[in-house]
C-alpha positions in Angstrom: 19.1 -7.1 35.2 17.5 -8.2 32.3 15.7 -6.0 29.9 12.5 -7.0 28.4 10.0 -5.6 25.7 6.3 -6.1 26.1 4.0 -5.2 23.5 0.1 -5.8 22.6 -3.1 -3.8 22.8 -2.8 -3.3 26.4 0.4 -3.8 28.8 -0.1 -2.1 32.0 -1.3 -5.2 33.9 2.1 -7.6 32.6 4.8 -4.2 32.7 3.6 -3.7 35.7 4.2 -7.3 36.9 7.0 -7.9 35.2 8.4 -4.6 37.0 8.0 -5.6 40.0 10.0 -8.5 39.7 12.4 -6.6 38.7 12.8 -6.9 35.0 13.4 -3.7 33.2 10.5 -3.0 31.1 9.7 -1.4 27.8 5.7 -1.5 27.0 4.3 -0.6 23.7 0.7 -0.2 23.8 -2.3 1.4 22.2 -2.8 3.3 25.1 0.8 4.8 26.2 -1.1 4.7 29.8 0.0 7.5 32.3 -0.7 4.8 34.9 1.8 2.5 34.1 4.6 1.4 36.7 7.2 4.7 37.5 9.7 2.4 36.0 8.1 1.2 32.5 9.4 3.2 30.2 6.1 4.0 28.0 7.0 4.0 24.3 3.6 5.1 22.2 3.0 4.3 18.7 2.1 7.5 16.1 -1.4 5.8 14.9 -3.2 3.3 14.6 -1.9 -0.2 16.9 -1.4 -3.1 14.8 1.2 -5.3 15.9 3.2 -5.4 12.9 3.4 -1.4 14.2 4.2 -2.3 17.5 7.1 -5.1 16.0 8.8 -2.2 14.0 8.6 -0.1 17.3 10.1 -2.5 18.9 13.4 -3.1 16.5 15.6 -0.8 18.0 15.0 -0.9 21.3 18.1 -2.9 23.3 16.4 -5.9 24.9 16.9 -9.6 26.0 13.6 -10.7 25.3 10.4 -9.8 24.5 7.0 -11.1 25.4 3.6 -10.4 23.4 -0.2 -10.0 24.5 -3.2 -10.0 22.4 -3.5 -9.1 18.9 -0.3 -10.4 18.1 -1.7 -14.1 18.3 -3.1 -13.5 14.9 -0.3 -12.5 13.8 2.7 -14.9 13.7 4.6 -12.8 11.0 4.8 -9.9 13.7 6.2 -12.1 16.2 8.6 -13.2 14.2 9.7 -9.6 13.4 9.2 -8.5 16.7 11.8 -11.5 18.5 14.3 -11.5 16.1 17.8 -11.7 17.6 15.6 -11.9 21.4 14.7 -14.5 23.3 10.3 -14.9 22.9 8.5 -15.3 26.3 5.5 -17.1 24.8 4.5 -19.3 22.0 6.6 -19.5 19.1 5.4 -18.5 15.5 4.6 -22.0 14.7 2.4 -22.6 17.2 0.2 -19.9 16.6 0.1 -20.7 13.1 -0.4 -23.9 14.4 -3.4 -23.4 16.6 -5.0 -20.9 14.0 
């Protein structure tokens, strides 16, 4: 089964998704919503969310790939930190820095 990180502002609507088809999921949110999915495992950040916070969250947690939601699309640097060594579900770096 693979294991996936998903991080941004808010996750529960895409953890939940992605849960139920099965993926193992780690969200990382501003929220660290008591209504996620029974199986997300909920991992909160101690302040403020910034997605560079949410990419350092995120680097020792055992996953095959990660997938991002809004603010990190302002934010290339944190999605390179926050793939590294992971496969990216979405846009690469480049073409948010592209589009920006």
């Amino acid at each position: 089964m693979k294991r996936v990180v998903i991080a941004g502002v808010s996750t529960r609507a895409a953890a939940e998704s992605a849960a139920q088809a099965g993926f193992v999921v780690t969200a990382i949110d501003a929220f660290g919503d008591l209504d996620q999915h029974a199986s997300v495992r909920s991992v909160p950040l101690s302040g403020r969310f910034t997605a560079h916070a949410a990419a350092r969250a995120a680097r020792n947690i055992e996953c095959d790939a990660v997938a991002y939601l809004s603010s990190f699309e302002n934010h290339p640097s944190a999605v390179i930190a926050l793939a590294a060594g992971r496969a990216l579900w979405g846009n690469s770096p480049d073409v948010l820095g592209y589009v920006r």
